[in-house]
C-alpha positions in Angstrom: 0.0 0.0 0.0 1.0 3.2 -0.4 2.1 4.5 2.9 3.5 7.7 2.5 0.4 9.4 1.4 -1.0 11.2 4.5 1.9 11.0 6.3 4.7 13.4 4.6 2.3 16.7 4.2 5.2 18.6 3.3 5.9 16.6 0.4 3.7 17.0 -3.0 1.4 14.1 -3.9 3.4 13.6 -7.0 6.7 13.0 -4.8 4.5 10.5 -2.7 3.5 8.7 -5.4 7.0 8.7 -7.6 7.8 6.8 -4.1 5.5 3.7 -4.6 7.1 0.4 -4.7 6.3 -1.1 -8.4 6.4 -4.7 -9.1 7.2 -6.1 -12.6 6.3 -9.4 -13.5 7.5 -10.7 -17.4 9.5 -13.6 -18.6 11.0 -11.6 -21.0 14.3 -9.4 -19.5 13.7 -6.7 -22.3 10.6 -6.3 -21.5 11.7 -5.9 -18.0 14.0 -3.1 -18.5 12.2 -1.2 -20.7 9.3 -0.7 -18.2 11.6 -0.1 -15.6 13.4 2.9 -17.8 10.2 4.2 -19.1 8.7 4.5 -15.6 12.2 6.2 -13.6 11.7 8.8 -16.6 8.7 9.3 -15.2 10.2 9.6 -11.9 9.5 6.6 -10.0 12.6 5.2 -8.0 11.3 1.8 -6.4 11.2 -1.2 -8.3 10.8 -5.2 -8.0 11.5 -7.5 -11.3 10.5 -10.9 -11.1 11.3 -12.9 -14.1 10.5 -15.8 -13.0 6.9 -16.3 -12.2 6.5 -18.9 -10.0 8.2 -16.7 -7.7 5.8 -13.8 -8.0 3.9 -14.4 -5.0 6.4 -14.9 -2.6 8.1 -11.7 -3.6 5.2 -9.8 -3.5 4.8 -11.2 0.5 8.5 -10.0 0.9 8.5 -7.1 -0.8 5.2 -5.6 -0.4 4.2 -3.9 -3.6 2.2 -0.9 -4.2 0.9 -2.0 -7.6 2.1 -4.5 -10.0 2.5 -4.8 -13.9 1.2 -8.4 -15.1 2.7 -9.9 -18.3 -0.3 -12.9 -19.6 1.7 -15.5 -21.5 4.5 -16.9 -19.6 5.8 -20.4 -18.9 5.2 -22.6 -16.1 2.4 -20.0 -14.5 1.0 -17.7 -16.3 -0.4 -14.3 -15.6 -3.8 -15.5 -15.7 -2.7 -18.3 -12.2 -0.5 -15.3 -10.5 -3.4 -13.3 -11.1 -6.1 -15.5 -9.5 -3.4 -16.7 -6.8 -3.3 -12.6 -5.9 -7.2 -12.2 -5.2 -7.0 -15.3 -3.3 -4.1 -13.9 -0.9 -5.8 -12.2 2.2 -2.9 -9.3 2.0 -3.6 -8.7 -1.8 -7.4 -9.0 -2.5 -7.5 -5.4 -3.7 -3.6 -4.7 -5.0 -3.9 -2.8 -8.1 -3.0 -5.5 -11.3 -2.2 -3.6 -14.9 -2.0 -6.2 -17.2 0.6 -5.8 -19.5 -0.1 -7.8 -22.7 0.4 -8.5 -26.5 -3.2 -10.6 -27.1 -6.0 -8.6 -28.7 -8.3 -11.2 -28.2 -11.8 -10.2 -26.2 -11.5 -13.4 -24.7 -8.3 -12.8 -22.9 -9.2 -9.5 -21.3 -12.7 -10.9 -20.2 -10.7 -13.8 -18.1 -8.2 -11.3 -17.0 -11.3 -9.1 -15.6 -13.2 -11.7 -14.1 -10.2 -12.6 -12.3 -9.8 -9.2 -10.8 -7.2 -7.2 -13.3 -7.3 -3.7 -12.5 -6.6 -2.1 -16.1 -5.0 -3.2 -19.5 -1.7 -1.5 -21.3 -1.3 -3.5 -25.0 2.6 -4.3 -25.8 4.7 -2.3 -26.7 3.9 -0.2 -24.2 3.2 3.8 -25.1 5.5 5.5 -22.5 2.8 8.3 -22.1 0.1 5.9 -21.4 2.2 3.9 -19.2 3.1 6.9 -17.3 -0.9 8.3 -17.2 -2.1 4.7 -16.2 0.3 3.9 -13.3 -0.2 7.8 -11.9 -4.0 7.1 -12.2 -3.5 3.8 -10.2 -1.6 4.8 -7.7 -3.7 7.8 -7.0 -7.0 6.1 -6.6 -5.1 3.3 -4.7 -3.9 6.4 -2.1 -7.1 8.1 -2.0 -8.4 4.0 -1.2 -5.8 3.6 1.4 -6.3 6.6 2.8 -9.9 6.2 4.0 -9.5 2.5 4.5 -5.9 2.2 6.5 -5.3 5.9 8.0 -6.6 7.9 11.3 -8.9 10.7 10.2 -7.2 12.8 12.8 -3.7 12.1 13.4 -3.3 11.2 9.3 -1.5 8.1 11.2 -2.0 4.9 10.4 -4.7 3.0 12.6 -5.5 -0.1 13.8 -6.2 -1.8 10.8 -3.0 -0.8 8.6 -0.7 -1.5 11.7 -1.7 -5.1 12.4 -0.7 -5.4 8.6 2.6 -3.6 9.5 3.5 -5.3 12.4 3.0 -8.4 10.8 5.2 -7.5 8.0 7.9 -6.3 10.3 7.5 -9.9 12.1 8.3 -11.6 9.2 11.4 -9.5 8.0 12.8 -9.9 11.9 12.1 -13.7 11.8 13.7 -14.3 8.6 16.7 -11.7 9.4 17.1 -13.1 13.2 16.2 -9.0 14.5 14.7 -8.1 17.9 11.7 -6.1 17.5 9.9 -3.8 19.9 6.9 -3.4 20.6 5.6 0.5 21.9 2.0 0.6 23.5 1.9 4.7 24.7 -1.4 5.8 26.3 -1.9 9.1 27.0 -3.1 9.4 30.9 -6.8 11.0 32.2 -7.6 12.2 28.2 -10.7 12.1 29.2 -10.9 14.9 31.2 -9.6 17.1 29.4 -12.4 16.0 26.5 -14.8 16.4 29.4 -13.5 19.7 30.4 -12.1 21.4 27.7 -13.9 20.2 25.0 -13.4 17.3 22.2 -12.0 19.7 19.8 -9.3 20.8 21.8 -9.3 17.3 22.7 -8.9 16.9 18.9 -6.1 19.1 18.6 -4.0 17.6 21.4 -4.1 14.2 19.7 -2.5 15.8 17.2 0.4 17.3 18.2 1.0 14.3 20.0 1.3 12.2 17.1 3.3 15.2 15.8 6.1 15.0 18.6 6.2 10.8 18.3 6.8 11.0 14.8 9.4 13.5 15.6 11.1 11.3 18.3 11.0 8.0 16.4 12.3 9.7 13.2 15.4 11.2 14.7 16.2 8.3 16.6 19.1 6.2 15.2 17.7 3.0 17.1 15.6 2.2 14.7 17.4 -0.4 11.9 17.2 -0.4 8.4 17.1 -4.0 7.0 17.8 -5.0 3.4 14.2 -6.0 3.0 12.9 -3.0 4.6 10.8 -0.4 3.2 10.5 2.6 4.3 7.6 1.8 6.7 6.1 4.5 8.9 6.0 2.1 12.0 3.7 4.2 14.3 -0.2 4.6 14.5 -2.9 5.6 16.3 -4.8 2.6 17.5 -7.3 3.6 20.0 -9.3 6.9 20.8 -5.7 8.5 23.1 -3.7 5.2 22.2 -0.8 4.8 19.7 1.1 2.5 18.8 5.3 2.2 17.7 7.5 -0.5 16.1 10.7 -0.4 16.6 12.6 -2.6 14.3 16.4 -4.2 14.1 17.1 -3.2 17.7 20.8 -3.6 18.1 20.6 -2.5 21.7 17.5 -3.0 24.1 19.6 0.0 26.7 18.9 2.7 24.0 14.7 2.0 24.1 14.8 3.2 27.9 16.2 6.6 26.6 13.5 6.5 23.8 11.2 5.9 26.0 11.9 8.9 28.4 12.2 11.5 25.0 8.7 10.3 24.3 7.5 10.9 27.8 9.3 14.1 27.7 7.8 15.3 24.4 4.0 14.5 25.8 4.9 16.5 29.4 5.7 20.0 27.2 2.8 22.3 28.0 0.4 22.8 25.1 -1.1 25.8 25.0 -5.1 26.8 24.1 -5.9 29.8 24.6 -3.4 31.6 26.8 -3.9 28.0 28.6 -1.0 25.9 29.2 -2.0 21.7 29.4 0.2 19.4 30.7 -0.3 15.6 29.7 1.5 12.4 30.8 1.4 8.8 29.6 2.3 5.3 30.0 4.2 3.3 28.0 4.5 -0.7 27.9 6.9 -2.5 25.9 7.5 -6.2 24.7 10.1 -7.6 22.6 10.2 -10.0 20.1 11.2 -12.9 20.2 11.2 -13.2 24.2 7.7 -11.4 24.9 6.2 -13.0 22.1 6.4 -14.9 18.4 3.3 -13.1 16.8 1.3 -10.1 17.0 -1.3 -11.1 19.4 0.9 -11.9 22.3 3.5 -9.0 21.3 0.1 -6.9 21.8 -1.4 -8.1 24.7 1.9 -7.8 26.8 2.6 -4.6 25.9 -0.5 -3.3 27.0 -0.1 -5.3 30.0 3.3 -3.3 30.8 1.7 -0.5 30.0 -1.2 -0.8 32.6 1.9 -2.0 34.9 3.6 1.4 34.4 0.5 3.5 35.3 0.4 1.5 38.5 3.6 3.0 39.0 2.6 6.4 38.8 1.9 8.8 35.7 4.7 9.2 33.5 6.3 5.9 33.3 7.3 3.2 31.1 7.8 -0.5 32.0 9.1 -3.8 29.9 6.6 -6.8 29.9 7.9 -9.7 32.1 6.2 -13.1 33.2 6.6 -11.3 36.6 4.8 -8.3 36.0 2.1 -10.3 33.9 1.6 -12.5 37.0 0.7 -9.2 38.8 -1.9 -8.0 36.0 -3.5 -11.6 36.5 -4.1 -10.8 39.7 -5.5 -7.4 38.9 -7.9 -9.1 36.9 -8.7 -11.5 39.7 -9.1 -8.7 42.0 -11.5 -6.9 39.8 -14.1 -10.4 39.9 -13.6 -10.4 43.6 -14.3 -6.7 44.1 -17.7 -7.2 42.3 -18.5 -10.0 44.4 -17.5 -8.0 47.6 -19.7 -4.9 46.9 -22.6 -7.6 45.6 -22.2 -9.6 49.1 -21.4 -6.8 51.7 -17.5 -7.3 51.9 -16.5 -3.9 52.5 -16.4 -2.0 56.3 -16.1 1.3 57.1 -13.1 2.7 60.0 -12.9 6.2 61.1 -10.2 8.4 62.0 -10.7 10.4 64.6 -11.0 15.0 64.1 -9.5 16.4 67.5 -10.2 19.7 68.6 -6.4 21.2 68.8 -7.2 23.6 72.0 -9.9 20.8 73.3 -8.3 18.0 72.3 -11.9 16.8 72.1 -12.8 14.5 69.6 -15.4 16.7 67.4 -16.1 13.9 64.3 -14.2 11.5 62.6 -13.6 10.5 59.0 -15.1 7.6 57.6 -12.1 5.3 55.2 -13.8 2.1 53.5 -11.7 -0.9 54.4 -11.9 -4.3 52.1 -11.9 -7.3 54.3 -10.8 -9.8 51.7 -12.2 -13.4 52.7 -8.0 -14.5 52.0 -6.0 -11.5 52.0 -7.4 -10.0 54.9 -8.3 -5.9 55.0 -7.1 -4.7 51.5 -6.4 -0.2 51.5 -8.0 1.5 49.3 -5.6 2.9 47.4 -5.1 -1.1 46.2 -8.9 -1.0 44.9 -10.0 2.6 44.4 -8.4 2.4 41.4 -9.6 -0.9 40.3 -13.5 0.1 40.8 -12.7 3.2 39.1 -11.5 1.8 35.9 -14.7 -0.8 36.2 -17.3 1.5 36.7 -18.0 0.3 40.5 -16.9 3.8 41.9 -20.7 5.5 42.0 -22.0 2.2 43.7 -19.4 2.1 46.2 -19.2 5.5 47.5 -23.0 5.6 47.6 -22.5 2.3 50.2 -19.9 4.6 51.8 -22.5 7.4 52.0 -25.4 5.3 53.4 -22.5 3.0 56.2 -21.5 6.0 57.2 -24.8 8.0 57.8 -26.2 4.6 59.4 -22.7 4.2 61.6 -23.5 8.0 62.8 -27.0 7.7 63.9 -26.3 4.8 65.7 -23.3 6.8 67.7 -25.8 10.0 68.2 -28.0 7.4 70.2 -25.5 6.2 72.1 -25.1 9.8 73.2 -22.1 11.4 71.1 -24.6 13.8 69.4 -21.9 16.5 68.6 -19.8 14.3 66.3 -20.1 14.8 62.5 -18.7 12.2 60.1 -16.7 13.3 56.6 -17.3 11.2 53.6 -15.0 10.9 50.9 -16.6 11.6 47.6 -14.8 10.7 44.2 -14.3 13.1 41.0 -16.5 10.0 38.9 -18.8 9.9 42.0 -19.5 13.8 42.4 -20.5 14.3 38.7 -23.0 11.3 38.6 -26.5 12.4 37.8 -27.9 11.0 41.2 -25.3 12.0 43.1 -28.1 14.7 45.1 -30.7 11.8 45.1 -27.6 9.3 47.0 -27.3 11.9 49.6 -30.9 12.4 49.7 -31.2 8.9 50.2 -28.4 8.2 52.6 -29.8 11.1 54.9 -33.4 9.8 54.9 -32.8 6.1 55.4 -30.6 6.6 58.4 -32.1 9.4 60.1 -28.8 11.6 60.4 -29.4 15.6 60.9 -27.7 16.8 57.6 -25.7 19.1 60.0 -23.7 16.3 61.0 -22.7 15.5 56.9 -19.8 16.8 56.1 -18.3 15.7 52.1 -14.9 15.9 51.2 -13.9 16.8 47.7 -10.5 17.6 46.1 -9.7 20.3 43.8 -9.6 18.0 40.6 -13.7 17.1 41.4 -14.1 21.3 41.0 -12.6 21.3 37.5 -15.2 21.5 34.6 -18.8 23.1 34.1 -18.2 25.5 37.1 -21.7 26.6 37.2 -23.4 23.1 37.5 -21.1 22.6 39.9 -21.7 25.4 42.1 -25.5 24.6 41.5 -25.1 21.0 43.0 -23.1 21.9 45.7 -25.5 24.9 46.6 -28.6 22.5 46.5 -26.8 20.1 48.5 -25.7 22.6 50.7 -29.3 23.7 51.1 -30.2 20.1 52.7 -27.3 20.8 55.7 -24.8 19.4 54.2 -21.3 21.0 54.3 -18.3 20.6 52.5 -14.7 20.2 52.9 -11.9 20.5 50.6 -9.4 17.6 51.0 -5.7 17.7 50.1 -5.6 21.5 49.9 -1.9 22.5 48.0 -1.5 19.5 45.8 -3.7 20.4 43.0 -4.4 23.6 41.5 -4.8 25.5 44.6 -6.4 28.2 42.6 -8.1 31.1 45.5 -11.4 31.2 43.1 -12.1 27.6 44.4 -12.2 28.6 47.9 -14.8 32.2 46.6 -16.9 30.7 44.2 -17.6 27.3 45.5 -19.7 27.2 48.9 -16.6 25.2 51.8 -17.1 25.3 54.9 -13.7 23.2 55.5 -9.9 23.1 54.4 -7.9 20.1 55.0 -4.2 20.3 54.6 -2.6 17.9 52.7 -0.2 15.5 55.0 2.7 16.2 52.6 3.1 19.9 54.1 3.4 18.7 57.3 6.2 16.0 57.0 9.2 18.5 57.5 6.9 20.7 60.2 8.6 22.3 62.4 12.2 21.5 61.0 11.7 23.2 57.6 10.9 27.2 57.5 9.6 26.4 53.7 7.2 24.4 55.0 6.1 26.2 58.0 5.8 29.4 56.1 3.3 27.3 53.9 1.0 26.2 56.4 1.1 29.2 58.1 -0.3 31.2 55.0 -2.8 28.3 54.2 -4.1 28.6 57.9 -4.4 32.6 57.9 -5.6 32.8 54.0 -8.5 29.9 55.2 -9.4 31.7 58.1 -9.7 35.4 56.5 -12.3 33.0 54.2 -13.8 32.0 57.3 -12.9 28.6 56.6 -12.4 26.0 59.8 -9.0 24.4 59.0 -8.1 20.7 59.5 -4.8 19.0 59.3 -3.9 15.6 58.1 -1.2 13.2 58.8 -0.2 14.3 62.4 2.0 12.2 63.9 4.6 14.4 66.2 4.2 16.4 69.3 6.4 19.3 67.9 3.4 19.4 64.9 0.6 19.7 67.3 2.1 22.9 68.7 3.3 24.2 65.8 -0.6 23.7 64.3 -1.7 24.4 67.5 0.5 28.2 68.1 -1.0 29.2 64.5 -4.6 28.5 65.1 -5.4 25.0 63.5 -8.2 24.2 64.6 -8.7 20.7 63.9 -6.0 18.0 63.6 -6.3 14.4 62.3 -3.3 11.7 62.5 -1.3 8.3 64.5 -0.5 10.9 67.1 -4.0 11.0 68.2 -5.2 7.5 66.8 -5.3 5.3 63.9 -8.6 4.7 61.8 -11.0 2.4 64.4 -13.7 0.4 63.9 -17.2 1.7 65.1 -17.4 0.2 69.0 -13.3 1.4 69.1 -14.7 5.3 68.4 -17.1 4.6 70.7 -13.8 3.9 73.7 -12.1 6.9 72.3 -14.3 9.1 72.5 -15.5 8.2 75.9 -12.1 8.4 77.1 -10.8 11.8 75.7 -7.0 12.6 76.0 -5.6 14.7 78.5 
């Protein structure tokens, strides 16, 4: 196919096409070169002869063709077999065929047509009409390939054309004993900024990502050359923020690593919309052939494996398939049946950590953490299956079973007397922005009994990024039932002061990650300091995460924290172990 038609938009069509590969096919050497010369005066530069007939079809396999000129009468096969054996090949049902022939007889062109021939140039050949027929070819062929092999979008090749190309570059690494790598890159969290931004920035992102791989991967000198080799684009776009890259003839696996991190670099660069700078990671995974896999399938499958592995990791990462790794996506996948199964058959419990007063030390609420009590593993933290029931869609069920444990768990403390303690519930980005998520907390509320004043929802900054009215309107509509709200992990996102004015908090929570080097770091006491005087000019109560050392609690306590949650007080307890600490307050 002709694969350097939507790819090289700085060249002219012409050029493209002058750089198809044409195959000749005639018993007769003459005949042979003349085509040849007739055609490089007309500019073209690729060229397969095949003299020999029987071997046409293995040549066209190896060599890939863009179009090939058919002679009828030669001996052992003739054109009329190569022919029929070239509709019959999956790879070449619809390879343009120009018959070249001396017979004037109807008959011959009828058979030649039934059989699939794609046009007919009578020996000798005019040069001129050789010229105009091959141009015409080629072009409709491009324009064919074009809608039927390449990415709209990105003008890459997609799903469909790479399978073909990775199979092709299998075969030429097989035969020339190469290692070949596999590239799986998936762009991390696309989907929000489709969701916020809009799908045709969205649009326009994709493509100057596949502008800065195809810049990477062109000036890398990894990338091997063999005598077979055409010159393949070897990257596509396979999935809706996915693309793919083949590296070929790897001489050294140590120099994919450094390709690697200049394709993860190229992704971070800002892009900027707007005045708006957008920052974007990714993940790559990558298997080699031949010890990650013999064919496409499994070269596939475990480089999409490593590259789930490497998001595990973090964003921004890349990771090599091994049987270990693989053994740990298994048990992803196992996990993922067994967290179904848990939420189906009440396997999940609910702890709470409890929210001291710092000049009371009284314990004024507590924050309810969901807790996985695996029937083998034991309790599972949720950072091990948030994740997981994210990426399945389980997120909106569980945090409404959150939502309704933790209103129940309350109600029952307020009878046991502890009426002054209000619970904080977690509430996820996927969660917030579900259609019911008012009618959950309606629900939760009304089932259990709990005085809405005693609600309090936590949200990070990333659940406040999108349609900024409809946001405001749900939070004001919740607020109106007496439910507060409280924004977690204040600092680590995009801390932006119109947040803490537009949206209706009543709560800041510090993350824990300003408070590690408190009091021992001035940069990090100067930090919380402004963060506890900019909250309170807001009129915002201000809570504090992750406290764990004596020389914190004063430090919170000297600049007017007001409420404090960490080890130092207590760990996350179970229901009836609330119950003891708050009966037994600390002195």
């Amino acid at each position: 196919m002709i694969l350097t038609s939507v790819n090289n938009p700085e060249q002219s069509a012409g050029d493209e096409l002058r750089h198809s590969v044409i195959m000749l096919v005639d018993d007769e050497p003459v005949m042979l070169a003349i085509v040849q010369a007739l055609l490089e005066e007309a500019g073209y530069t690729q060229f397969v002869a095949v003299e020999h007939s029987p071997e046409a079809i293995l040549t066209m396999e190896t060599k890939q063709p863009d179009i090939v000129l058919l002679d009828l009468d030669m001996p052992m096969v003739d054109g009329f077999e190569v022919l029929q054996r070239v509709r019959q090949h999956k790879q070449f049902q619809h390879l343009p065929v120009i018959i070249l022939t001396a017979a004037e007889d109807p008959e011959s062109k009828l058979r030649a047509l039934e059989l699939g021939a794609t046009d007919f140039l009578s020996k000798p050949v005019d040069p001129s009409e050789l010229a105009l027929r091959v141009r015409n070819t080629l072009t409709a062929k491009a324009y064919q390939d074009q809608l039927a092999y390449y990415d709209g979008l990105t003008r890459l090749p997609n799903r469909k054309l790479f399978l073909d190309r990775l199979n092709w570059f299998l075969q030429v690494a097989r035969r020339e004993k190469q290692t070949l790598a596999l590239l799986d890159i998936g762009l991390d969290r696309f989907r929000h900024i489709n969701e916020t931004m809009g799908m045709s920035v969205g649009d326009q992102i994709l493509q100057s990502v596949a502008y800065r791989i195809k810049n990477v991967i062109r000036s890398s000198d990894i990338i091997g050359q063999g005598k077979d080799q055409k010159s393949l684009e070897n990257m596509a776009r396979v999935g809706g923020s996915d693309f793919s890259v083949v590296l070929c003839d790897v001489s050294d696996a140590a120099e994919i690593p450094r390709i690697c991190e200049r394709l993860l670099e190229e992704i971070h660069e800002p892009f900027y919309f707007n005045e708006q700078m957008l920052y974007l990671t990714a993940g790559i995974g990558i298997s080699m052939f031949p010890v990650d896999g013999q064919d496409e399938e499994s070269l596939i499958k475990n480089a999409a494996s490593a590259k789930e592995f490497s998001r595990q990791q973090g964003a921004g990462n890349f990771m090599f398939y091994s049987s270990e790794m693989n053994a740990q996506t298994m048990a992803i996948i196992k996990m993922e049946s067994e967290l179904k199964k848990a939420l189906d058959n009440d396997g999940f419990e609910l702890c709470y950590q409890p929210k001291v007063d710092t000049r009371t030390r009284g314990t004024i609420g507590m924050e309810s953490l969901i807790r996985w009590n695996h029937p083998q593993d034991g309790f599972v933290p949720p950072d091990r299956f948030i994740p997981i029931a994210e990426k399945m869609g389980l997120i909106v069920a569980l945090g409404e079973w959150v939502l309704h444990e933790a209103c129940r768990n309350t109600t029952a403390l307020h009878a046991r007397g502890f009426t002054d303690l209000k619970v904080s519930v977690n509430v996820e980005a996927k969660q917030f922005s579900d259609p019911g998520f008012f009618a959950a907390v309606e629900s939760a509320l009304e089932t259990s009994g709990l005085n809405p004043s005693s609600l309090v929802l936590e949200i990070t900054e990333s659940t406040l990024m999108g349609d900024i009215e409809s946001i405001v309107e749900l939070m004001v509509r919740i607020n109106g039932l007496g439910v507060a709200f409280s924004l977690d992990d204040f600092g680590t996102g995009y801390s932006s002061l119109s947040y803490l004015k537009r949206f209706p908090i009543s709560e800041l929570k510090i993350d824990r990650s300003f408070l590690l080097e408190v009091p021992a770091s001035a940069q990090d006491c100067s930090i919380v300091r402004a963060i506890i005087a900019m909250a309170h000019s807001l009129g915002l109560l201000v809570v504090a995460e992750g406290v764990e050392q004596p020389a914190q609690l004063e430090f919170l306590r000297e600049h007017g924290c007001n409420v404090i949650q960490g080890f130092y007080f207590s760990k996350p307890l179970s229901a009836d172990e609330l119950v003891d600490f708050v009966s037994h307050p600390s002195a």
